[in-house]
C-alpha positions as CSV (number, residue, x, y, z in Angstrom):
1,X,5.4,9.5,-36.0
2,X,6.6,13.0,-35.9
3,X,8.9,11.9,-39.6
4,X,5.5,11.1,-41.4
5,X,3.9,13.8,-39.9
6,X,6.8,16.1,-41.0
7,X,6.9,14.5,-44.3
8,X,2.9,15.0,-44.8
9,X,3.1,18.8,-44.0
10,X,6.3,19.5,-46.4
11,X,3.9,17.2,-49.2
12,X,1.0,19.4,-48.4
13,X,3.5,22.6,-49.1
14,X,4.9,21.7,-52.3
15,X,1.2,20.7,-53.1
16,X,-0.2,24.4,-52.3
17,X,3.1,25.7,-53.9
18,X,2.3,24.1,-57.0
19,X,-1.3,24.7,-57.0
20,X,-0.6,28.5,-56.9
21,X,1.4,28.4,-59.7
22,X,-0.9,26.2,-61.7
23,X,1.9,23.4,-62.3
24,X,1.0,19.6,-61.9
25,X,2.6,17.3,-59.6
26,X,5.3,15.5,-61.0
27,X,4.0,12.5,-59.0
28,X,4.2,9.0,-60.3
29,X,0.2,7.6,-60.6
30,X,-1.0,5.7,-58.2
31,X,-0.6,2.3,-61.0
32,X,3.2,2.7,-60.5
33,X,3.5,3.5,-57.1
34,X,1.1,0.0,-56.8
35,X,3.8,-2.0,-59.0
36,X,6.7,-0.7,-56.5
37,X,4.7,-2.2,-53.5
38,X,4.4,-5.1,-55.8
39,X,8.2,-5.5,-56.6
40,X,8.5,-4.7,-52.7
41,X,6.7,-7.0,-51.3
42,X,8.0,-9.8,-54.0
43,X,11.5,-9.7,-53.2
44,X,10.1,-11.4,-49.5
45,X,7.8,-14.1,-50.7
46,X,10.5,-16.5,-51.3
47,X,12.6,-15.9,-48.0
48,X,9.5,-15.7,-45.9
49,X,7.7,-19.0,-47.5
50,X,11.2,-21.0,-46.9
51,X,10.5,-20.0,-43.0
52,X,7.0,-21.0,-43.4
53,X,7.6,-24.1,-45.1
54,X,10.5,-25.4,-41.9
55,X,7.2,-24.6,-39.8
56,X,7.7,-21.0,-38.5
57,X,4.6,-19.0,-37.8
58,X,4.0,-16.0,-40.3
59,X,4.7,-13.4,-38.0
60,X,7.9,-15.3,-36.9
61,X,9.0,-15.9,-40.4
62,X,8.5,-12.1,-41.2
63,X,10.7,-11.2,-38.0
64,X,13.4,-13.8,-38.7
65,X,13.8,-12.2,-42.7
66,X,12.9,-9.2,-42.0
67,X,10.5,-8.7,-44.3
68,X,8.5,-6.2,-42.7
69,X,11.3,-3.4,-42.0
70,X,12.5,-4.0,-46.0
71,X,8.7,-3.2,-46.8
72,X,7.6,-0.2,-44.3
73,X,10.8,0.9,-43.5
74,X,11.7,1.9,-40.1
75,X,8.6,2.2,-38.3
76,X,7.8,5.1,-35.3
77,X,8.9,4.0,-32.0
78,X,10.9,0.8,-33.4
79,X,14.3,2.3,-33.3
80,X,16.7,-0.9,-32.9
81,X,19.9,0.7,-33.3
82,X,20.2,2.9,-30.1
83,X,22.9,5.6,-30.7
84,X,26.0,5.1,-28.6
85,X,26.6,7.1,-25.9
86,X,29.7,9.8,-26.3
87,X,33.3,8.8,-24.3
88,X,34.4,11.5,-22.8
89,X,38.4,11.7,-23.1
């Protein structure tokens, strides 16, 4: 949480930034930034409805492809990959 929340306050900078110097964003619109979702979300329809289609639950059929983490990302609190712990020589 404390990434997104990091992320949001250096967006709201840049935004104030801009907005004293009377420059617009150079922001994609909100059409484009819809068809990324879109192309997103597409890539998993076909590995997640083989799952679902050999039986497997939705939510099982997203955990098995991992379709959620390729769509969100890494989510708060959902670290997987622990780091390894230093040997000491």
């Amino acid at each position: 949480m404390k990434l997104y929340a990091l992320s949001l306050g250096a967006g709201l900078l840049v935004g104030i930034i801009y907005s004293l110097l009377s420059v617009r964003s150079p922001a994609p619109p909100l059409v484009a930034l819809v068809g990324l979702l879109g192309i997103l979300v597409g890539e998993q329809v076909i590995p997640v409805g083989k799952q679902l289609l050999g039986g497997s639950a939705f939510s099982i059929a997203c955990s098995e492809t991992r379709a959620t983490a390729s769509v969100l990302g890494q989510l708060p609190g959902r670290q997987s990959d622990k780091p390894a712990e230093k040997e000491q020589a």
